[in-house]
KOLMAR-423914 format. One record per residue (C-alpha): residue in three letters; y, x, z. Coordinates in steps of 0.2 Angstrom, whole numbers, plus 5000, padded with zeros to 4 digits. Layout:
% KOLMAR-423914
(ALA,(Y,X,Z)) ...
END
This chain:
% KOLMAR-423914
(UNK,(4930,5053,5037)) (UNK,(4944,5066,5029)) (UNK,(4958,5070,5041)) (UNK,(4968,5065,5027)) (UNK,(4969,5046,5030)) (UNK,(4965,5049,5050)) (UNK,(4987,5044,5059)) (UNK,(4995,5059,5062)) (UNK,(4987,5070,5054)) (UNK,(5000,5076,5038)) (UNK,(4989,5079,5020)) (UNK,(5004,5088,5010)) (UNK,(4997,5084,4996)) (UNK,(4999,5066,4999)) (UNK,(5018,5067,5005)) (UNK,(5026,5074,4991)) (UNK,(5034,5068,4976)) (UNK,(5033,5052,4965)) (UNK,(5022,5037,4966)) (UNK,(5015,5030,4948)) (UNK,(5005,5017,4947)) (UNK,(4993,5013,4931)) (UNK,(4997,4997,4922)) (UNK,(4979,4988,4926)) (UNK,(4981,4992,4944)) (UNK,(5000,4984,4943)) (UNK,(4994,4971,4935)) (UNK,(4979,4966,4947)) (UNK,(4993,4970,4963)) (UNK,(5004,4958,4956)) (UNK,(4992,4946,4952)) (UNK,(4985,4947,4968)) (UNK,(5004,4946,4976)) (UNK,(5006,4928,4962)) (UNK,(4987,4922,4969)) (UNK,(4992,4922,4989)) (UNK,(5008,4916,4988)) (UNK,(5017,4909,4998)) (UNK,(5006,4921,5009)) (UNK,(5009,4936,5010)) (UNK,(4991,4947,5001)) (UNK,(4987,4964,5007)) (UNK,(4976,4978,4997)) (UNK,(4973,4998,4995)) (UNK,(4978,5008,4980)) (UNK,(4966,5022,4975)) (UNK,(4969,5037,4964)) (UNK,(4974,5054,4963)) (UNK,(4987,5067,4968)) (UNK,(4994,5080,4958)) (UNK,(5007,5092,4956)) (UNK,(5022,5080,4956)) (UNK,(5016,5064,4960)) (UNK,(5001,5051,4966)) (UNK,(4995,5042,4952)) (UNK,(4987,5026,4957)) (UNK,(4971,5020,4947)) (UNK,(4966,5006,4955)) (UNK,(4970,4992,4965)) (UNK,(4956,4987,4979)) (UNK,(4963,4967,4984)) (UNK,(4957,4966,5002)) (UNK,(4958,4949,5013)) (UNK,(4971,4946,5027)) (UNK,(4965,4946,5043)) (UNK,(4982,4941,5051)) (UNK,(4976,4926,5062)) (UNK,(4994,4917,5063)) (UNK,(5006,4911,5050)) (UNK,(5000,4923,5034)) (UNK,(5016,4920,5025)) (UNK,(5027,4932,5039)) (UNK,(5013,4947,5042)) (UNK,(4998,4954,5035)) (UNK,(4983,4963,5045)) (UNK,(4970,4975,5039)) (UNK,(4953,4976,5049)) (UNK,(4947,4993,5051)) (UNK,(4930,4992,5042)) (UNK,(4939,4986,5025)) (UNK,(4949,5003,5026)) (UNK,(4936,5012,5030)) (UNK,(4927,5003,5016)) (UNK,(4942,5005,5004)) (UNK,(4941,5024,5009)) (UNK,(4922,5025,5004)) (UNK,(4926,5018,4989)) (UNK,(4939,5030,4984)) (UNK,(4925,5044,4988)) (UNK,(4911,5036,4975)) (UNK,(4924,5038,4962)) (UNK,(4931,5055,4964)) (UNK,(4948,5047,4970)) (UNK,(4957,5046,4986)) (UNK,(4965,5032,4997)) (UNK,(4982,5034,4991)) (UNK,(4991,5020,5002)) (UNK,(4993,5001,5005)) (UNK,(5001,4988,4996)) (UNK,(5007,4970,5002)) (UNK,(5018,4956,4996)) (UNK,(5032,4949,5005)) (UNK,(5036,4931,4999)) (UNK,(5052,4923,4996)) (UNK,(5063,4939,5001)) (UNK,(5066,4959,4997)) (UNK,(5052,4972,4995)) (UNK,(5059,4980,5013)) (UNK,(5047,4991,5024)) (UNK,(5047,4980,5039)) (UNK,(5047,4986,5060)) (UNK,(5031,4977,5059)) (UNK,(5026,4989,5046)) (UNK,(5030,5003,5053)) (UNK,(5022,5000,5065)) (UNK,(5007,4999,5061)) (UNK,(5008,5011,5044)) (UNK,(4999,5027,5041)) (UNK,(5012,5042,5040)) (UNK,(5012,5051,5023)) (UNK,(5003,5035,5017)) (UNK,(5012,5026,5003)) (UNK,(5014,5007,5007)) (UNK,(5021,4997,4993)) (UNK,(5028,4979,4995)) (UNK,(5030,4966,4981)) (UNK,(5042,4955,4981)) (UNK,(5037,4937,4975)) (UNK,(5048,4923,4973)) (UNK,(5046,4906,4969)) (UNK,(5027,4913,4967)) (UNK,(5035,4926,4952)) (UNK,(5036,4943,4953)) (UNK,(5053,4950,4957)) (UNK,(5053,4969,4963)) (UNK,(5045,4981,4974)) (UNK,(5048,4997,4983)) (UNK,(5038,5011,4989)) (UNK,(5039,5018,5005)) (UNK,(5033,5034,5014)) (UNK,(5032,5034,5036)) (UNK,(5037,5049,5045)) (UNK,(5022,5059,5056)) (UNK,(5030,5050,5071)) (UNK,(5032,5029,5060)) (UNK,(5049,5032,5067)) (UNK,(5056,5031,5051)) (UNK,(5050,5027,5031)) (UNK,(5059,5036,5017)) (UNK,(5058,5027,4999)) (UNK,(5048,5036,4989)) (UNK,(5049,5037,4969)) (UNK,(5042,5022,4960)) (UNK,(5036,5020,4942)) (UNK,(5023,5005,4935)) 
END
C-alpha cells in the first residue's frame, strides 16, 4: 500500500495547490449525489497530480455503509478503499480524495468529517437540494484533522 494514502503520513504532492475535476467525473459525482438523495452518496475521485494542481479523472461511486439514518452521515468500509486504491494503480492514477453529498444544506466539512478524513486528502462535498445540484467545496485536513483548509476548486 503507498504511504501516500496511509493517515498521517503527508504526500506533498498531494497537499499542494488546486483541485480540478474533469467534466465526466463531475458529471457522474453529481449524478450519483441526484441518485442517493435525500441520502447522503459517498465515492473516491482518481487522477493525477501535477505541478499546480490535482486533476481528478474519475469518479469511482462507492456504497454507504453508515448503518443509521444515511441522510445525516456516510461510512466507507475499509476494503472499498483499498479497492478504490487498487483501482487508481491499474490505471496509472492515484487516490486523489473522497467525495460525498450533503442533502438539503451547505457543502461544509463537517466534525464528523474530520474526524474521520485522511490528512492531505481532498474530500469534496456536494450540496443537493430539493434533489438538484446546488454547490460544493473542497476541503484539505491538517496532518493532525484538527483543522481543514478549503482548497481551490474548478469542474
Amino acid at each position: 500500500m503507498p504511504s501516500a494514502i496511509i493517515p498521517g503520513i503527508h504526500d506533498a504532492n498531494l497537499a499542494d495547490g488546486a483541485l480540478r475535476i474533469e467534466a465526466e467525473p463531475w458529471a457522474a459525482m453529481v449524478a450519483h449525489a441526484r441518485r442517493a438523495y435525500p441520502n447522503e452518496c459517498c465515492g473516491a475521485m482518481l487522477g493525477t497530480t501535477g505541478d499546480d494542481a490535482k486533476l481528478v479523472r474519475e469518479a469511482l461511486p462507492l456504497e454507504n455503509a453508515f448503518e443509521g439514518a444515511q441522510a445525516a452521515r456516510y461510512a466507507l468500509r475499509p476494503e472499498d478503499l483499498l479497492a478504490a486504491g487498487r483501482a487508481a494503480r491499474e490505471r496509472g492514477m492515484e487516490l486523489i480524495g473522497i467525495y460525498h453529498s450533503h442533502p438539503d444544506c451547505d457543502a461544509y466539512f463537517s466534525q464528523t468529517d474530520l474526524k474521520n478524513s485522511w490528512p492531505w486528502r481532498s474530500f469534496v462535498v456536494l450540496s443537493i437540494r430539493g434533489g438538484e445540484f446546488h454547490h460544493a467545496n473542497s476541503w484539505l485536513p491538517n496532518a493532525e484533522r484538527t483543522e481543514a483548509a478549503k482548497e481551490e476548486l474548478s469542474y
